[in-house]
N, CA, C and O of each residue as an XYZ file, in Angstrom:
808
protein
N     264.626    -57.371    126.541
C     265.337    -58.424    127.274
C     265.266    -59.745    126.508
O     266.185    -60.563    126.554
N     263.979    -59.956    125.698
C     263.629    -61.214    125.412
C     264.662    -61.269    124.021
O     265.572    -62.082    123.856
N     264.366    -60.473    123.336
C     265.817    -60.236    122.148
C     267.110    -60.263    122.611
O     267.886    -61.102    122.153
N     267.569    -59.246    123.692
C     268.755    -59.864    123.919
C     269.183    -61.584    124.277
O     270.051    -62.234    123.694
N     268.635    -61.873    124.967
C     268.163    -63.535    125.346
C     268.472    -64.318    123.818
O     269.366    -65.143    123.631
N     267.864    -64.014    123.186
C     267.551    -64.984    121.791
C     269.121    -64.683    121.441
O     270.021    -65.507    121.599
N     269.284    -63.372    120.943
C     270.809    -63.300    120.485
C     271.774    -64.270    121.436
O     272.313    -65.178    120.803
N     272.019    -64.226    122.600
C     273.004    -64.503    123.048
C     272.915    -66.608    123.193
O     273.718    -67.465    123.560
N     271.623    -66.626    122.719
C     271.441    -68.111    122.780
C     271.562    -68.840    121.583
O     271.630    -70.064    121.477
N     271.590    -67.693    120.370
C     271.573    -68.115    119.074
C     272.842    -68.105    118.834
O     273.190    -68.908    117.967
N     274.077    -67.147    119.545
C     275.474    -67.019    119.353
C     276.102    -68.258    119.872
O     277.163    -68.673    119.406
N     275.344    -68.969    121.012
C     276.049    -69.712    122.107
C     275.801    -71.319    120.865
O     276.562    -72.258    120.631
N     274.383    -70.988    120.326
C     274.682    -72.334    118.983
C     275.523    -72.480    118.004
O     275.776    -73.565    117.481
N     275.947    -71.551    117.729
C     276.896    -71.566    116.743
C     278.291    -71.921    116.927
O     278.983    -72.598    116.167
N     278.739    -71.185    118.430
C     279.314    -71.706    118.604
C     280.238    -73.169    119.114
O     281.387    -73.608    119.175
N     278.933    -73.493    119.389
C     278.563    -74.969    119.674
C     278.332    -76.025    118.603
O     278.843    -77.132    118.772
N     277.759    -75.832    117.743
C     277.508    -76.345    116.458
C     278.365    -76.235    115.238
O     278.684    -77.128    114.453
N     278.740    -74.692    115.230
C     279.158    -74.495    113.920
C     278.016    -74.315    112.855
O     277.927    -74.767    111.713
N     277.138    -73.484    113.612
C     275.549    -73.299    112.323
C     274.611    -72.785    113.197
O     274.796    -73.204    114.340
N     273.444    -71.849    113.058
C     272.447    -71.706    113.660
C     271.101    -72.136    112.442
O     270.827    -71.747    111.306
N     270.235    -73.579    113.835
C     269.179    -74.151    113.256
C     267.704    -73.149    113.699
O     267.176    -73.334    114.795
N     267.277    -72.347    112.947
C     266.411    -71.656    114.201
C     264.940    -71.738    113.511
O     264.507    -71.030    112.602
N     264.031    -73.238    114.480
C     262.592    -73.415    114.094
C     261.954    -72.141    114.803
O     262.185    -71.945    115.996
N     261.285    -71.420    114.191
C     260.269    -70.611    114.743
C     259.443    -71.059    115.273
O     259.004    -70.298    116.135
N     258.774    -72.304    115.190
C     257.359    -73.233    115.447
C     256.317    -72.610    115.784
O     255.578    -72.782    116.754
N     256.269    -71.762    114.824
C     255.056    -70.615    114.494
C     254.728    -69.495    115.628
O     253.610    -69.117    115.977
N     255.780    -69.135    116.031
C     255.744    -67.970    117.028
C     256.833    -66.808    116.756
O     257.647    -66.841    115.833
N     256.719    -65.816    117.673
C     257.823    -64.888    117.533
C     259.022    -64.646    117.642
O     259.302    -64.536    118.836
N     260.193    -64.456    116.761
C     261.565    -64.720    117.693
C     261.887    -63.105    117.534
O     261.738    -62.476    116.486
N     262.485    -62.421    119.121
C     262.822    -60.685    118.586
C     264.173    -61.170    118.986
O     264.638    -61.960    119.807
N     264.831    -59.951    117.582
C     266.183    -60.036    117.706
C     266.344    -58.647    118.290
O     265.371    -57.901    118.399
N     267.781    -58.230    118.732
C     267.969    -56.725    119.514
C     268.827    -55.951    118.091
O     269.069    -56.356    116.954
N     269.034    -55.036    118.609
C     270.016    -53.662    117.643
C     271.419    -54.310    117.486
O     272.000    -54.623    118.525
N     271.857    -54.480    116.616
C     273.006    -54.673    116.259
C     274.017    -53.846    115.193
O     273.750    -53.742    113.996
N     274.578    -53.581    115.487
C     276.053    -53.456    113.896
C     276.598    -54.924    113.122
O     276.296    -56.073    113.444
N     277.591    -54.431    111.884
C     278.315    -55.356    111.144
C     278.764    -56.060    112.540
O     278.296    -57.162    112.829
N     279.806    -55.306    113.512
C     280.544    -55.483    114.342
C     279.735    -56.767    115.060
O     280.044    -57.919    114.757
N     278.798    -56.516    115.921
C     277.886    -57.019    116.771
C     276.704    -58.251    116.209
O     276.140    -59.011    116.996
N     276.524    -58.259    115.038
C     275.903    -59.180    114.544
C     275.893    -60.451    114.866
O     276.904    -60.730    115.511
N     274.795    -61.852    114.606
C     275.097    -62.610    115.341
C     275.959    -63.142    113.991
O     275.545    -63.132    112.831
N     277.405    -63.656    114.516
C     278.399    -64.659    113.317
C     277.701    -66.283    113.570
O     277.187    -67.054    114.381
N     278.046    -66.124    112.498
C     277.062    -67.647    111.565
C     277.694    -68.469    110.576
O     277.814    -67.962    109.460
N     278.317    -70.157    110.832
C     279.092    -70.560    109.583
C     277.577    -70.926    108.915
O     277.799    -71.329    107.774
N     276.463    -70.935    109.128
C     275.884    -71.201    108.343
C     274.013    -70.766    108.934
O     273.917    -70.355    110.091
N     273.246    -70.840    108.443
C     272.074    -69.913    109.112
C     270.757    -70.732    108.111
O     270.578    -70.525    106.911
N     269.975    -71.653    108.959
C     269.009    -71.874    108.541
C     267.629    -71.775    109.525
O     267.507    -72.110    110.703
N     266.686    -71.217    108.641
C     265.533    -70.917    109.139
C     264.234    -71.662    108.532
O     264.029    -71.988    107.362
N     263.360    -71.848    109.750
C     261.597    -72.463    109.092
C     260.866    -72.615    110.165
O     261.165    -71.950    111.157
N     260.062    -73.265    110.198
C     259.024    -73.088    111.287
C     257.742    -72.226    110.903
O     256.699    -72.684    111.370
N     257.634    -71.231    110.250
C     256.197    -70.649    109.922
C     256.420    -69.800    110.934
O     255.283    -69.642    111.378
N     257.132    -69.157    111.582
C     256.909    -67.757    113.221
C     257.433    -66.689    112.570
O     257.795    -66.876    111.408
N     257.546    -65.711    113.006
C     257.654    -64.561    112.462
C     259.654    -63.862    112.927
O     260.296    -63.959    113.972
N     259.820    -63.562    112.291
C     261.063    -62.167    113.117
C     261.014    -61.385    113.246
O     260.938    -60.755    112.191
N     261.002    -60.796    114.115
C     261.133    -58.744    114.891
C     262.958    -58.748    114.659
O     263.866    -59.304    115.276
N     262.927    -57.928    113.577
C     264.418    -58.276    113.457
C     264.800    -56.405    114.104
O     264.155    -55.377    113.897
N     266.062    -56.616    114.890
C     266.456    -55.367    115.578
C     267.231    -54.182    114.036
O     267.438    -54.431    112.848
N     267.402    -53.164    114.726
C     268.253    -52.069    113.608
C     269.840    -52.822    112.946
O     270.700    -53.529    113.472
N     269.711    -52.391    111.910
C     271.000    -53.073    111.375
C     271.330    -54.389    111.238
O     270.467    -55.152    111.672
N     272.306    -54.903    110.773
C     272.513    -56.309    110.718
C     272.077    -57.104    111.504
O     271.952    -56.631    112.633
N     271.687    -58.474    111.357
C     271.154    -59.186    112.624
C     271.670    -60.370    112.643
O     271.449    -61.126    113.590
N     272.622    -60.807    111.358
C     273.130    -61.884    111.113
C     274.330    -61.622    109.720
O     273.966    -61.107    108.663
N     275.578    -62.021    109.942
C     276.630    -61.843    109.365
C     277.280    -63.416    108.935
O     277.875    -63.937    109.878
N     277.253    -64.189    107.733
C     277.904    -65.338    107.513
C     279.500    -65.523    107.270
O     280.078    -65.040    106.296
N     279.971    -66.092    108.026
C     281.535    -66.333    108.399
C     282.355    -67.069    106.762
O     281.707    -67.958    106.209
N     283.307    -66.769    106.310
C     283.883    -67.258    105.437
C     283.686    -68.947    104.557
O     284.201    -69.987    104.969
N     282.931    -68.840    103.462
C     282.430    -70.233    102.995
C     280.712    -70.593    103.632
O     280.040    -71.605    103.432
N     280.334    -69.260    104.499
C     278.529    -69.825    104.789
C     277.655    -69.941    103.957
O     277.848    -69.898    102.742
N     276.563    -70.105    104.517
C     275.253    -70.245    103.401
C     274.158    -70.021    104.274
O     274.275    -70.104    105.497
N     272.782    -69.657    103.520
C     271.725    -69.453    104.301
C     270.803    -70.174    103.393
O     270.815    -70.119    102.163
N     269.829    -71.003    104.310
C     268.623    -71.217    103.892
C     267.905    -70.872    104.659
O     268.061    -71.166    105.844
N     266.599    -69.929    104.100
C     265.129    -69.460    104.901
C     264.115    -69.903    104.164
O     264.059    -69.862    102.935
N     263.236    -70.365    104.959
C     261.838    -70.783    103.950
C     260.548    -70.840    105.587
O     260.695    -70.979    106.801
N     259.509    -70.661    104.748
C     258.482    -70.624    105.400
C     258.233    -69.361    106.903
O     257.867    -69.702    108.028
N     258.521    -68.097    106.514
C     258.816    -66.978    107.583
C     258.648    -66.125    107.105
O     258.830    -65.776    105.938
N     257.972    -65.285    108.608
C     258.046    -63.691    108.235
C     258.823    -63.074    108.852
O     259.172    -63.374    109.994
N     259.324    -61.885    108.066
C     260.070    -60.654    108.406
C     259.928    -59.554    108.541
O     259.855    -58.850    107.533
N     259.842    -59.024    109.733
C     259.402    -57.601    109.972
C     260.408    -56.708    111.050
O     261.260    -57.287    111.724
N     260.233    -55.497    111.107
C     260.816    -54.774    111.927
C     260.556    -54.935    113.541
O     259.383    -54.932    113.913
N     261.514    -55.064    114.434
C     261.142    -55.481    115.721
C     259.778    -54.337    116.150
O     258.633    -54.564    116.543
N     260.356    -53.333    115.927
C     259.145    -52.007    116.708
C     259.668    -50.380    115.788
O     260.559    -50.006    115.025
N     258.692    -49.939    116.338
C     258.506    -48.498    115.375
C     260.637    -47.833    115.436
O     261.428    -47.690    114.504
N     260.780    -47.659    116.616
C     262.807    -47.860    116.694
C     263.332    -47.890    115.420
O     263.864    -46.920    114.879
N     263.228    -48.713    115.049
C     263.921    -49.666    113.936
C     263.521    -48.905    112.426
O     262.458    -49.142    111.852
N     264.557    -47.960    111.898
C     264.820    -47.909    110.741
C     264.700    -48.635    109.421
O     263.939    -48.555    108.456
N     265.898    -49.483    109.798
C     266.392    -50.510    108.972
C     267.049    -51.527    109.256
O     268.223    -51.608    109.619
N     266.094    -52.524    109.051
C     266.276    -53.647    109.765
C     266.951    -54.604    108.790
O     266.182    -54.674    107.831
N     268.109    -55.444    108.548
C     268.740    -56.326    107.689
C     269.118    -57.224    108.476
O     269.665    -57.222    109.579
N     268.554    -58.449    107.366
C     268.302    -59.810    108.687
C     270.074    -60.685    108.107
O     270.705    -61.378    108.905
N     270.435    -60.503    107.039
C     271.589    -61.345    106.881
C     272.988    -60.254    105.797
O     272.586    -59.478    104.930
N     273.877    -60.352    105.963
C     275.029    -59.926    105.568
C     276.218    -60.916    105.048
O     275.975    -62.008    104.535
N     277.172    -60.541    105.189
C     278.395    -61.100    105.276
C     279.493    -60.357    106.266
O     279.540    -59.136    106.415
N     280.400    -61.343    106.943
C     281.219    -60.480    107.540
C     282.618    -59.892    107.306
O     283.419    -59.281    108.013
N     282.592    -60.365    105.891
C     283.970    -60.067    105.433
C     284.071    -59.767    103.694
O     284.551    -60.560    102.883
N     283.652    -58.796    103.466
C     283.885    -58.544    102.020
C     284.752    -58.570    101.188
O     284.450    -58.098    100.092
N     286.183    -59.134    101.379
C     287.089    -59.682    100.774
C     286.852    -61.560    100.565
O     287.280    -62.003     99.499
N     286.417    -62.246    101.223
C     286.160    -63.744    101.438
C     285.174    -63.906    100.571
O     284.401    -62.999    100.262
N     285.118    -65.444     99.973
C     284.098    -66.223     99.510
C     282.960    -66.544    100.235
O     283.106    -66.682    101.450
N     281.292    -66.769     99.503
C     280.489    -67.468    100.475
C     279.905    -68.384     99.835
O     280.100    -68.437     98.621
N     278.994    -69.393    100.500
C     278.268    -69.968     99.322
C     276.554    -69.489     98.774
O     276.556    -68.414     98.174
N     275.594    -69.949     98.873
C     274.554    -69.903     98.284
C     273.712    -69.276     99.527
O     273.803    -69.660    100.693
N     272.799    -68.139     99.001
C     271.880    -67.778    100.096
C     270.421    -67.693     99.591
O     270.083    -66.867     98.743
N     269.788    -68.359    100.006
C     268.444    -69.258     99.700
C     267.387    -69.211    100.448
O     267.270    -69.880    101.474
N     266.067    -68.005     99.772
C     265.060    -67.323    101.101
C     263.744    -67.967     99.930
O     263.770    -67.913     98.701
N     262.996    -68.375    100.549
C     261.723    -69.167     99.646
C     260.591    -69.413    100.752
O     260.666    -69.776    101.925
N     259.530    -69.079     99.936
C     258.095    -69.296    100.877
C     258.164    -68.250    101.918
O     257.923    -68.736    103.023
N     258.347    -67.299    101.942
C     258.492    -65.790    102.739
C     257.356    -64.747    103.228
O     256.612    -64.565    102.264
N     257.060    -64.226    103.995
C     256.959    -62.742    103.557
C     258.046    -61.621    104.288
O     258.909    -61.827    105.141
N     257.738    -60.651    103.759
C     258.378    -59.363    104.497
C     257.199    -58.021    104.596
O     256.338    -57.588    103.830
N     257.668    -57.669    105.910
C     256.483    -56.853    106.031
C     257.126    -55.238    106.357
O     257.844    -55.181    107.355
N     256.925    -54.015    105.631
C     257.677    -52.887    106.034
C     259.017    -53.295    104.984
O     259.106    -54.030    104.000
N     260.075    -52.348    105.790
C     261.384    -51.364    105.610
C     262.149    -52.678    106.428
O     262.517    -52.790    107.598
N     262.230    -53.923    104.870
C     263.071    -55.350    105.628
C     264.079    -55.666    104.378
O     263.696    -56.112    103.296
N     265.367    -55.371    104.696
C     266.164    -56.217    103.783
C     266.704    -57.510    104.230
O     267.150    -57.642    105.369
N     266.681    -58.397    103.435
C     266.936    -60.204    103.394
C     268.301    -59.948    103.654
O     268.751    -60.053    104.795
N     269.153    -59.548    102.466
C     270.537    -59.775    102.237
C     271.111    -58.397    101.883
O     270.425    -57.909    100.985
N     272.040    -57.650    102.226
C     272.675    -56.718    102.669
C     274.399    -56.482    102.158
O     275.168    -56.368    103.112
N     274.944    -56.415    100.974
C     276.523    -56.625    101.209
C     276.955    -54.735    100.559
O     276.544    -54.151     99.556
N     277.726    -54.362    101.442
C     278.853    -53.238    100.747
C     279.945    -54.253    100.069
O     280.363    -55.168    100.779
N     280.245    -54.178     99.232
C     281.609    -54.535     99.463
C     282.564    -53.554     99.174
O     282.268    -52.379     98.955
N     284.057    -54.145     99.166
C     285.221    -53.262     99.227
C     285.587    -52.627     97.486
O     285.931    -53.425     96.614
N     285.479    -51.461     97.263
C     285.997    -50.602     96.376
C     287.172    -51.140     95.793
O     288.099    -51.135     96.602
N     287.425    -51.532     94.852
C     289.015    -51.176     94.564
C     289.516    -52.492     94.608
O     290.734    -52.629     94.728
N     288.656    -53.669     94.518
C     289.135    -55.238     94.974
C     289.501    -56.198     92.863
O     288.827    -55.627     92.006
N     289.922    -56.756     92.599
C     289.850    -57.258     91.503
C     289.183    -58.680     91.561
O     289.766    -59.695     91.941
N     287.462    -58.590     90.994
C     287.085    -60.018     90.825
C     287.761    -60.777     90.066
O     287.641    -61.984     90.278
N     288.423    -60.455     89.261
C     288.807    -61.586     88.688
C     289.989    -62.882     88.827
O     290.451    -63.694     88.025
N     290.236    -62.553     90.536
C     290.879    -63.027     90.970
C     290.089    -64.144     91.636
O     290.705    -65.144     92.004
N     288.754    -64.053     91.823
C     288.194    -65.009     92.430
C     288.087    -65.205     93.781
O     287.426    -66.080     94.340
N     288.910    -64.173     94.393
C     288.781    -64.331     95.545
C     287.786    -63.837     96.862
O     288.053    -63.990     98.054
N     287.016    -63.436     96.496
C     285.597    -62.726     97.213
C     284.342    -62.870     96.517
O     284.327    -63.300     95.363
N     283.254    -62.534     97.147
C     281.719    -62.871     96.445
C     281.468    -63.918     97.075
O     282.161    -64.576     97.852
N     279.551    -64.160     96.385
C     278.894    -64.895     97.132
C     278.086    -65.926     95.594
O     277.451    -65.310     94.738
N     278.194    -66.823     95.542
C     278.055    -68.121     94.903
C     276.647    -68.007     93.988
O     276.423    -68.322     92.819
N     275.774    -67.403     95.059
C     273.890    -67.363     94.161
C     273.567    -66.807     95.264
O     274.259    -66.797     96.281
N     271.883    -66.033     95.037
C     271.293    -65.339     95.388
C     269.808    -66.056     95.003
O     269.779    -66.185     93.779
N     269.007    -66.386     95.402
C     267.578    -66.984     95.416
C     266.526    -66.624     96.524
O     266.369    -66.967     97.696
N     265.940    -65.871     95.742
C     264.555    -65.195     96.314
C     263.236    -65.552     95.743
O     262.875    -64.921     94.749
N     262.154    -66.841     96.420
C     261.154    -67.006     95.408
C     259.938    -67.358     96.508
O     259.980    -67.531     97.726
N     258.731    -67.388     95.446
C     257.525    -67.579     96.256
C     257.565    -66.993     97.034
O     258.283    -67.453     97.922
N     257.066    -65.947     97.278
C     257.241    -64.649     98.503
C     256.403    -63.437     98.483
O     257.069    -62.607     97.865
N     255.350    -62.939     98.820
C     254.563    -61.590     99.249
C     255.946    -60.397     99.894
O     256.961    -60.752    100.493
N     255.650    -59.334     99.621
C     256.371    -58.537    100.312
C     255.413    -57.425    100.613
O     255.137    -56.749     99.622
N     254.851    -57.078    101.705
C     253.930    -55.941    101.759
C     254.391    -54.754    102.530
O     254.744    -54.785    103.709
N     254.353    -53.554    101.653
C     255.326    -52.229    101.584
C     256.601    -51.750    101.926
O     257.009    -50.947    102.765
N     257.192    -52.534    100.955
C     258.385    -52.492    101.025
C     259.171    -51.298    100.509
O     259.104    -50.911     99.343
N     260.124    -50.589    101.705
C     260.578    -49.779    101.102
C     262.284    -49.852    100.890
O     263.136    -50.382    101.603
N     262.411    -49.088     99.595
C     263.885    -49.337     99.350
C     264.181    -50.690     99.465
O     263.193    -51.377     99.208
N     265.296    -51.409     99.792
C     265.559    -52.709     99.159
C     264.799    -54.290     99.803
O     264.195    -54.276    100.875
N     264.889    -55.078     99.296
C     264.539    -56.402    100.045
C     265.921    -57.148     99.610
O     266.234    -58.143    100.263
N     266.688    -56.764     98.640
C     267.937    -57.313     98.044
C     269.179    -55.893     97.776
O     269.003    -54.903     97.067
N     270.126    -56.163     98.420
C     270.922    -54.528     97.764
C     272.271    -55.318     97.903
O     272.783    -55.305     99.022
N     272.815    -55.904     97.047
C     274.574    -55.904     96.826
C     275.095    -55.088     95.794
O     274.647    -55.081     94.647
N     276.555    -54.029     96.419
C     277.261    -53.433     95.757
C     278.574    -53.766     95.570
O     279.133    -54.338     96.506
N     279.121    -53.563     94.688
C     280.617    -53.996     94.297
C     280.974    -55.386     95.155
O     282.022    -55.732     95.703
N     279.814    -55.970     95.060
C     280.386    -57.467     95.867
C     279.959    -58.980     94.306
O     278.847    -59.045     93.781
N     280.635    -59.529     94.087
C     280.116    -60.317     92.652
C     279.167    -61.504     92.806
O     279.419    -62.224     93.772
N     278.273    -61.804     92.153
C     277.422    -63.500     92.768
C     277.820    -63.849     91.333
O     278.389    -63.176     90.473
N     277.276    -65.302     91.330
C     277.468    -65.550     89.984
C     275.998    -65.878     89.393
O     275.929    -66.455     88.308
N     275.036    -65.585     89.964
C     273.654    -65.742     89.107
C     272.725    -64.982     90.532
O     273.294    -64.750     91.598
N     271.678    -64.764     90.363
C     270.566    -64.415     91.134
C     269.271    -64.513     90.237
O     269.053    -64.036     89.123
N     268.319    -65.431     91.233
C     267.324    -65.831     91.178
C     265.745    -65.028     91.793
O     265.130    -65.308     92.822
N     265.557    -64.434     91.202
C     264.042    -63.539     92.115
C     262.660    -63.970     91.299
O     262.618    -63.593     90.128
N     261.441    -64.779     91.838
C     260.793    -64.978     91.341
C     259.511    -65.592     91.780
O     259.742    -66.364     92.710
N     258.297    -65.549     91.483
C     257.099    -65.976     92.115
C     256.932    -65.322     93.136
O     256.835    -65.925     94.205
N     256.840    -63.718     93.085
C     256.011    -62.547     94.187
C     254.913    -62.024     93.788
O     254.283    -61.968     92.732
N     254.781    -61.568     95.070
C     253.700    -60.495     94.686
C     254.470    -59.452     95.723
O     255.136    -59.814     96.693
N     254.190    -57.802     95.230
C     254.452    -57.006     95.970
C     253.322    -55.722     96.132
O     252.433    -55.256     95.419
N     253.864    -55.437     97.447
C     252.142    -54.076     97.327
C     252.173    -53.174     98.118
O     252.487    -53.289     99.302
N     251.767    -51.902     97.406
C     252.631    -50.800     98.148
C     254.139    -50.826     97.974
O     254.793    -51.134     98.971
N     254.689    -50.587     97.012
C     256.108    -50.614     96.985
C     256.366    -48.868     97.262
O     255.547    -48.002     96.952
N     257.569    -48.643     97.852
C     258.242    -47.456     97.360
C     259.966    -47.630     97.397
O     260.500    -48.218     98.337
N     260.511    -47.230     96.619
C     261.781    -47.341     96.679
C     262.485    -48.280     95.319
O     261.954    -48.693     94.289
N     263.419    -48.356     95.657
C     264.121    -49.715     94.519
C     264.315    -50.810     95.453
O     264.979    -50.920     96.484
N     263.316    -51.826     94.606
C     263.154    -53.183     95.431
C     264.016    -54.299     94.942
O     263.501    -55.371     95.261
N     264.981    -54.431     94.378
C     266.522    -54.853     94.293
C     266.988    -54.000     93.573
O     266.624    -53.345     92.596
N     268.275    -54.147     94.498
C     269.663    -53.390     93.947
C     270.966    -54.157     93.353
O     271.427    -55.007     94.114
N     271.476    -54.024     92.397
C     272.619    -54.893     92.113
C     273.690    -54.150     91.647
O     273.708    -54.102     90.417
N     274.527    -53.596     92.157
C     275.226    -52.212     91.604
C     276.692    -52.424     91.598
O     277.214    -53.407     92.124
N     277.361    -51.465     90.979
C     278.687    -51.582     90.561
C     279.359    -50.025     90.558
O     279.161    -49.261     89.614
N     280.305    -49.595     91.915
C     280.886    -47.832     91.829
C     281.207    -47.390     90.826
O     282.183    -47.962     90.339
N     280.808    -46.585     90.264
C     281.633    -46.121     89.162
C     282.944    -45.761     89.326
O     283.782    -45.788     88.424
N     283.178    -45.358     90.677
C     284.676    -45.331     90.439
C     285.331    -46.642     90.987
O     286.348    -46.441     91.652
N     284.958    -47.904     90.842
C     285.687    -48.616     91.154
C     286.614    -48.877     89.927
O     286.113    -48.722     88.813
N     287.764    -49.214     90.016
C     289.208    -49.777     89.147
C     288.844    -50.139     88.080
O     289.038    -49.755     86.926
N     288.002    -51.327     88.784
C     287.650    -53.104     88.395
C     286.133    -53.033     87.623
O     285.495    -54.046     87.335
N     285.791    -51.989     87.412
C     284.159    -51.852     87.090
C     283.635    -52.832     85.970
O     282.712    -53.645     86.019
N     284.327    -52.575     85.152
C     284.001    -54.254     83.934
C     284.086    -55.542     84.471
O     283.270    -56.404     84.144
N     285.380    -55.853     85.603
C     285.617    -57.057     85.292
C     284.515    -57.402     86.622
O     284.034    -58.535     86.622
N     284.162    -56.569     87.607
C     282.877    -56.673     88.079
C     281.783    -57.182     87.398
O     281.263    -58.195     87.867
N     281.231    -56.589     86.179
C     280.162    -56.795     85.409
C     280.302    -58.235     85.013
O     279.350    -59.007     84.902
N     281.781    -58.592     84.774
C     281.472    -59.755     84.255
C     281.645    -61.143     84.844
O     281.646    -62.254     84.314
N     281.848    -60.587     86.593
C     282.046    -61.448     87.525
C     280.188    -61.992     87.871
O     279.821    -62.952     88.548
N     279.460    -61.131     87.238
C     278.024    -61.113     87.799
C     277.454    -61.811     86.456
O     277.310    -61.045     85.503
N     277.088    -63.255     86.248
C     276.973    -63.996     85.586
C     275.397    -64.101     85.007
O     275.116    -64.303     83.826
N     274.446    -63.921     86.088
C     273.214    -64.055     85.386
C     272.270    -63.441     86.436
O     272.386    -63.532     87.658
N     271.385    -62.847     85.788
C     270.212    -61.756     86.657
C     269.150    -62.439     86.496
O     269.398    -63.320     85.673
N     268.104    -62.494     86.849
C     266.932    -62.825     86.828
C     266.135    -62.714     87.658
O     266.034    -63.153     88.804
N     265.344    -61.884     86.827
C     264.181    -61.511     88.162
C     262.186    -61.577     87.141
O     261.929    -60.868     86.168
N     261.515    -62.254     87.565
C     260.523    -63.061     86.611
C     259.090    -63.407     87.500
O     259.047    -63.453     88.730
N     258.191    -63.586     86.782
C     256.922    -64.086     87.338
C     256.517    -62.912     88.656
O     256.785    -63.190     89.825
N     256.108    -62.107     88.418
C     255.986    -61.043     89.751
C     254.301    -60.332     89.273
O     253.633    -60.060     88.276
N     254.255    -60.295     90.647
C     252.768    -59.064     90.322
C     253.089    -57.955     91.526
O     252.357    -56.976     91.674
């Protein structure tokens, strides 16, 4: 109940605002089960406070055409044993532009992805017209993480930043940055994806 509650109060800011501001002030916020569909929409999504997230199955947050995210100072975990796979941010439109998504001073605890994109097969980056601006992941613990904390496919950024972790207990591939092989566009993909970096880790 208390997750549904939060969702529908975090939707009612946005739409009110045009942004969700959400201080944790060092306590718990649970989010509920969601889809792409159902996610909470967000022109923009910032987080801090030091409290934790019980984030529900599936998407839990989708950024609206031109958003951005900043997270810093939070943890991320799975709401309850339920929960598969829990992904706290997306996009809601894999043809559209976004801007910068920016997670620092973190942890994640379990089977938690940050950022989440499919994108569409068969699209031509070099038109410029879709993707997401940067990717920045730093200063951050992740303890047993499985499979991704980062996974974009056939969607383009133009740099990504991963750096100053520690991780423990890993299993899986703990970023993903991938490109279909059968997509059309598969080069001009590669060269829509400007700079990788991933550094300073234990």
């Amino acid at each position: 109940l208390a997750a549904a509650d939060n969702k529908a109060a975090l939707q009612a800011m946005e739409l009110k605002f045009g942004g969700v501001n959400l201080n944790l002030m060092g306590s718990s916020v649970y989010l509920p089960d969601s889809s792409l569909a159902t996610a909470i929409q967000v022109s923009s999504l910032n987080i801090w406070g030091g409290g934790t997230l019980h984030l529900g199955q599936s998407y839990n947050f989708a950024l609206k055409e031109g958003g951005y995210i900043n997270g810093e100072n939070f943890v991320a975990t799975k709401r309850d044993s339920s929960v598969t796979r829990a992904i706290l941010s997306t996009v809601s439109d894999t043809t559209k532009t976004y801007g910068a998504v920016n997670y620092s001073n973190f942890r994640t605890d379990g089977k938690v992805e940050l950022f989440t994109v499919f994108g569409t097969v068969g699209l031509d980056p070099s038109t410029g017209g879709f993707g997401v601006d940067s990717v920045t992941m730093v200063n951050f613990h992740a303890e047993s993480p499985s499979d991704f904390i980062l996974l974009m496919a056939d969607f383009p950024v133009k740099s990504v930043d991963i750096g100053h972790f520690t991780i423990h207990n890993m299993a899986g591939t703990f970023v993903q940055i991938s490109i279909s092989n059968t997509n059309t566009y598969e080069q001009q993909m590669q060269r829509a994806i400007h700079n990788v970096s991933v550094h300073d880790y234990t």
